[in-house]
Backbone as a chain_set.jsonl record, in Angstrom:
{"seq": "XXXXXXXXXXXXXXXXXXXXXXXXXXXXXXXXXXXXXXXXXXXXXXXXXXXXXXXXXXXXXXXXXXXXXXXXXXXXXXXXXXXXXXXXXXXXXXXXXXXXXXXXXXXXXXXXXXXXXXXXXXXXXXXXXXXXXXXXXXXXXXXXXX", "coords": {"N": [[-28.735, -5.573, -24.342], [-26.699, -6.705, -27.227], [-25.829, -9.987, -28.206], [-23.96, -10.704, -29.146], [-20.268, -11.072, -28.47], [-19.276, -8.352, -29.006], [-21.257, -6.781, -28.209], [-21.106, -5.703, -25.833], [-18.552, -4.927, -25.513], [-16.732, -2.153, -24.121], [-18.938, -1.122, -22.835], [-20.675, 0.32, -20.13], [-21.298, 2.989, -23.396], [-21.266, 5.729, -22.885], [-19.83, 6.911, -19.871], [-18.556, 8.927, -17.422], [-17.318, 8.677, -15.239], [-14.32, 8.106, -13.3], [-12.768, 4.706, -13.547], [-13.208, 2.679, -10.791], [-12.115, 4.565, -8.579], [-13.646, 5.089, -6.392], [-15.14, 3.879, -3.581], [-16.752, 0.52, -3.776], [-15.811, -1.759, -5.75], [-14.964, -4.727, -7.972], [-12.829, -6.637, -10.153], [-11.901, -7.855, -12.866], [-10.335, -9.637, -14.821], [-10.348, -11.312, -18.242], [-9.578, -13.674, -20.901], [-10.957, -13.672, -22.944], [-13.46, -11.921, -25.367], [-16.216, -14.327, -25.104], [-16.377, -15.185, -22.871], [-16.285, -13.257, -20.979], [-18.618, -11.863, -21.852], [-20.325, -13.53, -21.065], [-19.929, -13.723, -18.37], [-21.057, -11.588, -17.22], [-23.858, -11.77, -17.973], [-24.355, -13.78, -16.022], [-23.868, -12.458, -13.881], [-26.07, -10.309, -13.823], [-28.074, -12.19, -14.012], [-28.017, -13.488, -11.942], [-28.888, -11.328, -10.007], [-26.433, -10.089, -8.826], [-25.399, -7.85, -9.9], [-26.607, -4.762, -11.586], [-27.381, -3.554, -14.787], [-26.302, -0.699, -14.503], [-24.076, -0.911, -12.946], [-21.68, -2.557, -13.864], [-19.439, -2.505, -16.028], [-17.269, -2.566, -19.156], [-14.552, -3.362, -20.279], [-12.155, -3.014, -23.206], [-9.403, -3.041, -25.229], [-7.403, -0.21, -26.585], [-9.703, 1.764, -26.453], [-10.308, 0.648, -23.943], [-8.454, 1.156, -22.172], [-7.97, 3.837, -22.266], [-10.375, 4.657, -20.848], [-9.931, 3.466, -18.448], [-8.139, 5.144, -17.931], [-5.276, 4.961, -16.153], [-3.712, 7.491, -15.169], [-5.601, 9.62, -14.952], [-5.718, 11.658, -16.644], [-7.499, 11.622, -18.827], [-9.94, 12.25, -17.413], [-9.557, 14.938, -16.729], [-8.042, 17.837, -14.453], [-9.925, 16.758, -12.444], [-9.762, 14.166, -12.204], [-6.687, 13.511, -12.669], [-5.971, 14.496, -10.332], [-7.859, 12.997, -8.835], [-6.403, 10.354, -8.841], [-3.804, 10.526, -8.241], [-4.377, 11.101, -5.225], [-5.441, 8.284, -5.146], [-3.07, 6.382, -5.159], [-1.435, 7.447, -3.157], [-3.228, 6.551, -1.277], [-3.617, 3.985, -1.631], [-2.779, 0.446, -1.427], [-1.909, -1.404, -3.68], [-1.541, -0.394, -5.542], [-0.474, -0.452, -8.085], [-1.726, -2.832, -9.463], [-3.855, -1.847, -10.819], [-2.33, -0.583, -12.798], [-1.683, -3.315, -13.931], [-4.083, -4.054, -15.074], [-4.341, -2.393, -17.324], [-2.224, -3.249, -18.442], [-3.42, -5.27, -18.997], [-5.088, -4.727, -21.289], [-3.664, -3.806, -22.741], [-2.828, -6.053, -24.079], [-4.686, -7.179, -25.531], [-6.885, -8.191, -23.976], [-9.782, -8.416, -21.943], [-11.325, -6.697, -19.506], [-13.589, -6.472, -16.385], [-15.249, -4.67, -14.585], [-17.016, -4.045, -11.601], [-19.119, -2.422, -9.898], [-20.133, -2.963, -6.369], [-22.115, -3.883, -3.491], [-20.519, -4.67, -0.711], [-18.105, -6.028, 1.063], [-19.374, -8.91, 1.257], [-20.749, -8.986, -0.77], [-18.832, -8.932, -2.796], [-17.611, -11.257, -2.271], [-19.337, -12.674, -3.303], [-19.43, -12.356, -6.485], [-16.849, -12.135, -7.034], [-16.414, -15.488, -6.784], [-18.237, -16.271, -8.899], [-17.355, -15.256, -11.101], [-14.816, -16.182, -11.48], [-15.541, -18.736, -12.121], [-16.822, -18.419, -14.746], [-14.566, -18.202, -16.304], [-12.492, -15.984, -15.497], [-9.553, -14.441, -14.239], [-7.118, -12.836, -12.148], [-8.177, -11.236, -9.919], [-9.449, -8.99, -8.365], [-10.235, -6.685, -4.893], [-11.511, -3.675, -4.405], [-11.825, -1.14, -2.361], [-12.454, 1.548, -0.987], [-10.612, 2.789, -2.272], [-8.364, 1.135, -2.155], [-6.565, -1.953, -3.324], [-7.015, -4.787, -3.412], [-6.052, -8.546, -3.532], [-8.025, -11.316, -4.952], [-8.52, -14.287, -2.974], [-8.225, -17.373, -4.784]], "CA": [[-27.385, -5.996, -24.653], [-26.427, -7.526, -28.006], [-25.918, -11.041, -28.174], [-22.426, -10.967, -29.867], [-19.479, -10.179, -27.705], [-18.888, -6.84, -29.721], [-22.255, -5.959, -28.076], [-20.318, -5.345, -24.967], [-17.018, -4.01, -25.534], [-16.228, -0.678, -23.729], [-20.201, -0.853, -22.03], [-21.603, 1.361, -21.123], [-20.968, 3.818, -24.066], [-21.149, 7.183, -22.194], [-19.555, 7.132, -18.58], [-17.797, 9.703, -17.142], [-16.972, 8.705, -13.793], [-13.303, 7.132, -13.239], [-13.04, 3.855, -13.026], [-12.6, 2.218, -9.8], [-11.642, 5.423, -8.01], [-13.923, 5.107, -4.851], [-16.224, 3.002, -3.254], [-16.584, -0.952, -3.709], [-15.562, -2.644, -6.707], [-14.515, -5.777, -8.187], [-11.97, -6.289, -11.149], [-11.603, -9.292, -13.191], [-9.691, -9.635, -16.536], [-11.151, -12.268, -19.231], [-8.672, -13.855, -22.011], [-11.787, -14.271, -24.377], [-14.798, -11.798, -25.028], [-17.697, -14.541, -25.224], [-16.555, -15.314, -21.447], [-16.626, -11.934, -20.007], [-20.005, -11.418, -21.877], [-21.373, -14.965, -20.052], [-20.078, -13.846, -16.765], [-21.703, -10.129, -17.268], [-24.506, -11.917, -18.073], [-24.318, -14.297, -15.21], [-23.995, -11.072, -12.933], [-27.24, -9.738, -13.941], [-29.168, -13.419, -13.526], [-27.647, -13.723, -10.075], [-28.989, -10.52, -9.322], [-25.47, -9.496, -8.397], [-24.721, -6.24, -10.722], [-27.475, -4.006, -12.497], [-26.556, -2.955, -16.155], [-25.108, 0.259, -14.903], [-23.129, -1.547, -12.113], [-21.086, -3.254, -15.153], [-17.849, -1.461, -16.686], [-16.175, -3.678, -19.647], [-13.243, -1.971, -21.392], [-11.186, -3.336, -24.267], [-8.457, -2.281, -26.279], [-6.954, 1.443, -26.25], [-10.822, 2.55, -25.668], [-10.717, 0.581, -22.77], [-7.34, 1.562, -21.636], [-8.798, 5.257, -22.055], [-11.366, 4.697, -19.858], [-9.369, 3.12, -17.232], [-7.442, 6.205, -17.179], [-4.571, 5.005, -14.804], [-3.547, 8.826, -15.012], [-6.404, 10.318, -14.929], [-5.235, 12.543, -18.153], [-8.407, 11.822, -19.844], [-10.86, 13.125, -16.768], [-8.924, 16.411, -16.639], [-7.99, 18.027, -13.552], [-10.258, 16.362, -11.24], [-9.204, 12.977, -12.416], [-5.397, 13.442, -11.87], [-5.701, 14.739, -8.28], [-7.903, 11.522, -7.826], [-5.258, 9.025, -9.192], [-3.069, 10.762, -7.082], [-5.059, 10.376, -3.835], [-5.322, 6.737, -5.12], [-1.472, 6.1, -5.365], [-1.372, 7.761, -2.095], [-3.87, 5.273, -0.487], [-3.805, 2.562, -2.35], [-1.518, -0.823, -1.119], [-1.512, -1.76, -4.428], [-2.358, 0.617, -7.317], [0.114, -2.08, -9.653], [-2.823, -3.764, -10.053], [-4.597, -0.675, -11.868], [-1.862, -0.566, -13.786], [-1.652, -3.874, -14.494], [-5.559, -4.171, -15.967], [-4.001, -1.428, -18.371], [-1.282, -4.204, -19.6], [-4.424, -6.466, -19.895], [-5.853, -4.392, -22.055], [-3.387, -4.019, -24.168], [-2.185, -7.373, -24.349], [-6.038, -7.932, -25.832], [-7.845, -8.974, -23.154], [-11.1, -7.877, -21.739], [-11.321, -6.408, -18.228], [-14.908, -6.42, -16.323], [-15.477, -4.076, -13.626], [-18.104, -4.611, -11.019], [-19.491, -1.772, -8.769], [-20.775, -4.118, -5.287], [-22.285, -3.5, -2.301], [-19.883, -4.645, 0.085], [-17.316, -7.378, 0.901], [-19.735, -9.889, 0.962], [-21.123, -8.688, -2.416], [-17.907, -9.129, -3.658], [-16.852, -12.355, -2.462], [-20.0, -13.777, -4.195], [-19.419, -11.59, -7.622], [-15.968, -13.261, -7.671], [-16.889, -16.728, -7.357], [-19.088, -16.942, -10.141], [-16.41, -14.507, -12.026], [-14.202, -17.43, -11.752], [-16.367, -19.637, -12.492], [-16.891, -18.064, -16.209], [-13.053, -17.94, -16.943], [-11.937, -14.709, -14.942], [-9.049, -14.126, -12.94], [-6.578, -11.411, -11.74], [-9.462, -10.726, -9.443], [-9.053, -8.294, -6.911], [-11.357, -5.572, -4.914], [-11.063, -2.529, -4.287], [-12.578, -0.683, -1.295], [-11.826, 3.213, -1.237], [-9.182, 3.114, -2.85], [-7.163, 0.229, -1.613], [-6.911, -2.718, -4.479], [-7.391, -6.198, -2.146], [-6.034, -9.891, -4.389], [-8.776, -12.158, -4.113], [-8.234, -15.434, -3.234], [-8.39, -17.927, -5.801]], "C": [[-27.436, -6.948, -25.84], [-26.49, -9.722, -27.794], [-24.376, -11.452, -28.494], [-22.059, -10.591, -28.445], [-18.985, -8.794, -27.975], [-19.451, -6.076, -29.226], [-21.746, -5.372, -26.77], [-19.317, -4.587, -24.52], [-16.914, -2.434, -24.742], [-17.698, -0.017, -23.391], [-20.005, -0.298, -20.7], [-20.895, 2.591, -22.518], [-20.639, 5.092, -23.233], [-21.064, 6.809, -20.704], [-18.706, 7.705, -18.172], [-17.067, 10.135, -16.067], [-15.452, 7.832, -14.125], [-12.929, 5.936, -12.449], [-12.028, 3.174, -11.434], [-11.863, 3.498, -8.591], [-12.086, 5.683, -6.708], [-14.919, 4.411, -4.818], [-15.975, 1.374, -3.436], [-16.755, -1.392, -5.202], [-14.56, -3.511, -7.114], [-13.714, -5.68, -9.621], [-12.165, -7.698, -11.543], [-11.016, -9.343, -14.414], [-10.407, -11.258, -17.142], [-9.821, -12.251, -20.937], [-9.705, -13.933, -23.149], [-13.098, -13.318, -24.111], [-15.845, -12.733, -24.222], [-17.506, -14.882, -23.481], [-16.667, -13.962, -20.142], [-18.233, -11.44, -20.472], [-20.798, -12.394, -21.406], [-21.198, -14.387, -18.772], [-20.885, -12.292, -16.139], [-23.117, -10.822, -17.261], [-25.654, -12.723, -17.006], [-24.345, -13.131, -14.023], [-25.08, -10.451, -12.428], [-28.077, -11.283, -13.485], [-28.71, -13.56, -12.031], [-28.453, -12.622, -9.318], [-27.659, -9.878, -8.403], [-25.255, -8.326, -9.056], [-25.817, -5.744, -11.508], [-27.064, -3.92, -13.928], [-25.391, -2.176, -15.897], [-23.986, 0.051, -13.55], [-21.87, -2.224, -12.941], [-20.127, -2.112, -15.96], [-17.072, -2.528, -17.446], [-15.549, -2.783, -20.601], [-12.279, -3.19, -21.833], [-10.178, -2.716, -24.991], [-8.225, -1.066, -25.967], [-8.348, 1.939, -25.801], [-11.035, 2.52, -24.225], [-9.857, 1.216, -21.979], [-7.58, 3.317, -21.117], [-9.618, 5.52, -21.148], [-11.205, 4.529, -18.632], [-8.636, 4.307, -16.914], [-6.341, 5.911, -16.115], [-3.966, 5.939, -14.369], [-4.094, 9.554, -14.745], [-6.636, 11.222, -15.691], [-6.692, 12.725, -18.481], [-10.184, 12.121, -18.779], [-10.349, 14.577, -16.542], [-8.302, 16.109, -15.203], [-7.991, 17.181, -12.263], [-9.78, 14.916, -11.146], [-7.622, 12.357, -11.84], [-4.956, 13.378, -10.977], [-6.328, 13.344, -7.629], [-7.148, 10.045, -7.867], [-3.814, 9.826, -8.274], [-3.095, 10.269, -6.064], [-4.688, 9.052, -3.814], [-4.128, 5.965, -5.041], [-1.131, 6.037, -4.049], [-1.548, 6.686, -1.404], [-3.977, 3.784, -0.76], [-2.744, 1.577, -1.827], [-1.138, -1.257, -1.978], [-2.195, -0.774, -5.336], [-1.318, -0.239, -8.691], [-0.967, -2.256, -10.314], [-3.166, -3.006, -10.876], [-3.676, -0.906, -13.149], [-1.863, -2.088, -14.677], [-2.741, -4.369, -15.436], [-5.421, -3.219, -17.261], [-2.666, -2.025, -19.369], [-1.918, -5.198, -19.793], [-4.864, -6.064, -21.145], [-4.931, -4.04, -23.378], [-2.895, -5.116, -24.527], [-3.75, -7.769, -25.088], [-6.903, -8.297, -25.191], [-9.115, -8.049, -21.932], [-11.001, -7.268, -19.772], [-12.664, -5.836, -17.747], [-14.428, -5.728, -14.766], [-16.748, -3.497, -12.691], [-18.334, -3.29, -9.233], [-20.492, -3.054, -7.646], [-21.245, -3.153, -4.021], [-21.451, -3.029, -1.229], [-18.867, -5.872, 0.213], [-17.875, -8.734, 0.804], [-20.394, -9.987, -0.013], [-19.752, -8.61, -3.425], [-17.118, -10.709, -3.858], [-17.569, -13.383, -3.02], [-19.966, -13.933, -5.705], [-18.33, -12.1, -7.758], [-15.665, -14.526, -7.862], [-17.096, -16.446, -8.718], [-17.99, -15.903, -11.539], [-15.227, -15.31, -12.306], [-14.652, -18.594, -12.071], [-17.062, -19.263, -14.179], [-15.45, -17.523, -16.768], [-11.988, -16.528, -16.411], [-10.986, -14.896, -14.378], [-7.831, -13.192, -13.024], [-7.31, -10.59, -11.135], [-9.08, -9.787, -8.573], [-10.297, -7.158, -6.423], [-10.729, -4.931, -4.328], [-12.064, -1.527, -3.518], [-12.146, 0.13, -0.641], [-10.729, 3.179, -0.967], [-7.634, 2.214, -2.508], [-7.572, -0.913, -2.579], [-6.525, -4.096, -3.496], [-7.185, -7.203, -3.366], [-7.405, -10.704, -3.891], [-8.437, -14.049, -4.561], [-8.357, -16.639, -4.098], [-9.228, -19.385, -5.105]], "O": [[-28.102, -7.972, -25.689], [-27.336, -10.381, -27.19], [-23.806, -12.452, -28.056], [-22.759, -10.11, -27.554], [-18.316, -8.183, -27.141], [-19.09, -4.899, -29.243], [-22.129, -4.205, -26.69], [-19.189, -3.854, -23.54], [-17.278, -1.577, -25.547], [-17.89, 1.191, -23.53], [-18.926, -0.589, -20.183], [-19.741, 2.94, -22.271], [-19.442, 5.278, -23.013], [-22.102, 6.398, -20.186], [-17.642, 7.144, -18.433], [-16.469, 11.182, -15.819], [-15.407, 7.018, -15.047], [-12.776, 5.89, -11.228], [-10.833, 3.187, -11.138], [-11.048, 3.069, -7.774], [-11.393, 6.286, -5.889], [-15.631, 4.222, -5.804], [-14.825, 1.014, -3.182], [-17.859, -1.34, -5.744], [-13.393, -3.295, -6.787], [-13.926, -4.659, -10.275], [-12.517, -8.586, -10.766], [-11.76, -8.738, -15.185], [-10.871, -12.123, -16.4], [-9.426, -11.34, -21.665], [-9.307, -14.252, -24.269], [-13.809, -13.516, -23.126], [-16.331, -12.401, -23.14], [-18.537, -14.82, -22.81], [-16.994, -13.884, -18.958], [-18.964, -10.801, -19.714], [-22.003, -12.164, -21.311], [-22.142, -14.447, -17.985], [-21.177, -12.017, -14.975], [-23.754, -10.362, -16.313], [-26.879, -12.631, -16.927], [-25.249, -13.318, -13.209], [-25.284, -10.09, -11.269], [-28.714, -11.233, -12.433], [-29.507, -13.777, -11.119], [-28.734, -12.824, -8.136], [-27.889, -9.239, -7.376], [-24.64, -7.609, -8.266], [-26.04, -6.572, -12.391], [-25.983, -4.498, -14.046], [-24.243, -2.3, -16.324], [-23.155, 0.922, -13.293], [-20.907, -2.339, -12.183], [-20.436, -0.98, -16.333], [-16.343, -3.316, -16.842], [-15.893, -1.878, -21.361], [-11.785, -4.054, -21.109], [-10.434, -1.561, -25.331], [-8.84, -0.66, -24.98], [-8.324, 2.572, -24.746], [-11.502, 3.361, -23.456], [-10.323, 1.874, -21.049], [-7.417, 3.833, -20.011], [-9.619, 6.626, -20.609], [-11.874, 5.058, -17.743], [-8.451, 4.577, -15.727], [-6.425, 6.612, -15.106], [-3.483, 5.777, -13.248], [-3.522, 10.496, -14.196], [-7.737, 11.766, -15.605], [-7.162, 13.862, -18.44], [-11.291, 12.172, -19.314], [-11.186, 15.319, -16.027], [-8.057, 15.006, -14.714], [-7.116, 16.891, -11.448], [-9.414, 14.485, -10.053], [-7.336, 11.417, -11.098], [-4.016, 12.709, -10.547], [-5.928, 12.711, -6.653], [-7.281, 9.028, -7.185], [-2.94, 9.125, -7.763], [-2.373, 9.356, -5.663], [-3.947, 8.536, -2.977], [-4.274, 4.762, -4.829], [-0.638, 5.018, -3.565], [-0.677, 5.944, -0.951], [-4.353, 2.79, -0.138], [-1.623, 2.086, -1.829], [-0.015, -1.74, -1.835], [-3.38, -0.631, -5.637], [-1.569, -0.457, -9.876], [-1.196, -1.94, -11.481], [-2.818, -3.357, -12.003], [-4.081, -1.296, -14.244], [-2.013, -2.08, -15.899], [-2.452, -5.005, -16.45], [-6.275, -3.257, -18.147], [-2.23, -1.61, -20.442], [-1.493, -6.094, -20.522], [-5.034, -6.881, -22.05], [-5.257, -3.996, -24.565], [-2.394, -5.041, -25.648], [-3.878, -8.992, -25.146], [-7.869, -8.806, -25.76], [-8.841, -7.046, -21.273], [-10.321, -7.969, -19.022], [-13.102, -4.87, -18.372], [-13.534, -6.139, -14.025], [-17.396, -2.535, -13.101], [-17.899, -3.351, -8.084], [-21.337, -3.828, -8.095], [-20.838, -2.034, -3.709], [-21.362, -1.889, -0.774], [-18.922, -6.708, -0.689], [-17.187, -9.667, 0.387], [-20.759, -11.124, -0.314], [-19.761, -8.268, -4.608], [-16.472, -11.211, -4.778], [-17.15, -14.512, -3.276], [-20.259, -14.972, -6.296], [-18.367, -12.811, -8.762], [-14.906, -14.911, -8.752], [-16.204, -16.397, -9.564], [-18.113, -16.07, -12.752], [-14.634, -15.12, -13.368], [-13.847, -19.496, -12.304], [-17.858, -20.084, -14.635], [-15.315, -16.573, -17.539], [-10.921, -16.223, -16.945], [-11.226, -15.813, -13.593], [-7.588, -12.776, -14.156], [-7.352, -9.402, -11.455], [-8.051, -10.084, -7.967], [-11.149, -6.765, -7.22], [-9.666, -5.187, -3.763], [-13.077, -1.152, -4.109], [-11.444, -0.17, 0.325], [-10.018, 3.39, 0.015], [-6.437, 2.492, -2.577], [-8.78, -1.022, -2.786], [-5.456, -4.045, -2.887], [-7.936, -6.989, -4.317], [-7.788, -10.737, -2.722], [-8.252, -14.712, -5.581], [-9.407, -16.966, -3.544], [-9.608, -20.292, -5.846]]}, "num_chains": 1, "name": "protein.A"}
């Protein structure tokens, strides 16, 4: 990983899975690169998140990536933002990480274990400038407490 915050932006390059669509992950928005690339960085020294556990999307690329339509996985994508609408208590939220992103601001997304791999991954995610935290645990988007 770079050193800049640029080195980050819309990491990994090639992923083709949609984000946040099943399983356990964490969300966090960031008003300032160099603090979403400290708390990414902080992630990995904790031993909380691998590299490819780590999802940061910026700007229209990121917005793309987030897919809150699923448009840009085809098919299979749509039917699963469906599902997710379906099940979800809050799918807002999705959307709203898609008016972070275009408002400028960085959004870090954190594949976890489990709920108690999440409630340690958002500490320290608040604790490097994060919040609009929430998790998300198939397919239901959970606030986390501040």
């Amino acid at each position: 990983m770079s050193t800049s915050p640029r080195g980050l932006l819309n990491r990994p390059i090639e992923f083709h899975g949609l984000v946040g669509a099943h399983g356990h992950h964490l969300f966090a928005v960031f008003d300032d690169p160099d603090a979403a690339e400290e708390a990414v960085e902080a992630l990995r020294f904790e031993a909380l998140a691998d590299e490819g556990d780590v999802r940061v999307l910026v700007g229209e690329e990121g917005s793309r990536r987030l897919d809150v339509t699923g448009r840009s996985h085809g098919l299979r994508g749509r039917v699963l933002r469906l599902l997710q609408v379906a099940m979800s208590s809050d799918f807002r939220y999705l959307r709203s990480l898609d008016e972070e992103l275009h408002d400028g601001h960085v959004v870090v997304a954190v594949r976890v274990r489990d709920g108690h791999a999440a409630d340690e991954a958002s500490w320290l995610l608040r604790m490097q400038a994060g919040h609009s935290i929430a998790y998300c645990a198939h397919w239901d988007f959970q606030p986390v407490a501040a």
